[in-house]
C-alpha positions, 0 to 999 in steps of 0.5 A: 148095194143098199136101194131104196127101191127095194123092201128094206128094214130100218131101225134106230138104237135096237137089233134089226132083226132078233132071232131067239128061235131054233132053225130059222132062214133069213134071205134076201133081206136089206136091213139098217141100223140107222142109229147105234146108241145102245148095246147090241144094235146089230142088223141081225142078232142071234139071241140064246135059241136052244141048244143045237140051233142052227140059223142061216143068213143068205144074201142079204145087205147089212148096213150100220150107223157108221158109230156106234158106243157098244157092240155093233155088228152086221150079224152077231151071234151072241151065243148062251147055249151051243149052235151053229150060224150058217152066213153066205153072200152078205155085204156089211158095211158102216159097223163102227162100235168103239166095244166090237163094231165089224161085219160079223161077229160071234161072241159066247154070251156065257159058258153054255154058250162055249163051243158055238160056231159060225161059219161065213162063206162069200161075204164082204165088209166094207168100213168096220172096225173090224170085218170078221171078229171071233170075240171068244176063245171058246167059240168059233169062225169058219171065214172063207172066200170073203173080202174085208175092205177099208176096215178101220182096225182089224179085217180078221179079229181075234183067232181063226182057224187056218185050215178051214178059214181060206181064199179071203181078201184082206186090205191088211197084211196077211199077218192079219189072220186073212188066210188068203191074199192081201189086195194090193192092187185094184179098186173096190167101191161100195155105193151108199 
């Protein structure tokens, strides 16, 4: 849950944080994209570190402008040469973006990029277009023991793969591509 009390980042029609270096560890940040009117404002971007990066993202609250025109995302690897994002215990919420709003997202940013990979572990998103979105075919989500709640399109966007991406929560139908269960009963409530 997102408290004031606590050290945050805020920023207006840019990314949160940019990370264009190789083996870097966010932890424990709360980070909020305030306003959505430009491309790629997302709370954490990933942008073109050399190939083989690896970046982790722990534990940190994501939350968004609740619209956005472009790309808007919790954590978007925007991915122009080959590397791995780690996420794990992450909540994203209010990433609404008319062109690829959701929770996390992974995108190849041209061919070099091909073959990237993102793996999210005991994540939730709450309020997003979409929750875990795989935008490309030639890159990768590994989604696993995470919750999509009241999302506004899809909770698992584009393909994951079903041996490695399970025990998620979905609001939708297990169609969805969840690879888990579908919540049918139960409450969950996220504080503003």
């Amino acid at each position: 849950k997102w408290d004031e009390r606590r050290y945050n980042i805020v920023v207006a029609s840019d990314a949160g944080i940019r990370l264009s270096d190789d083996f870097v560890h966010v932890e424990g940040l709360q980070v909020n994209v305030s306003a959505a009117t430009s491309t790629d404002d997302s709370a954490i971007w990933i942008d073109a570190p050399t190939a083989g990066w690896k970046i982790w993202i722990a534990d940190c609250v994501l939350k968004g402008a609740g619209s956005a025109s472009y790309w808007h995302a919790g954590v978007e690897s925007y991915a122009t040469t080959v590397g791995n994002a780690y996420v794990s215990n992450c909540i994203a919420y209010d990433f609404i973006g008319m062109h690829g709003g959701a929770g996390f997202l992974i995108d190849a940013g041209n061919t070099n990029g091909d073959g990237s990979k993102m793996y999210v572990y005991n994540s939730t998103v709450h309020n997003s277009t979409s929750g875990f979105y795989r935008y490309d075919t030639d890159v990768f989500m590994d989604v696993k023991n995470s919750i999509v709640q009241d999302g506004i399109a899809y909770g698992f966007q584009g393909t994951h793969d079903s041996a490695s991406s399970t025990h998620n929560i979905t609001y939708q139908n297990a169609e969805d591509g969840a690879f888990g269960v579908v919540a049918d009963s139960g409450t969950t409530s996220f504080g503003a």
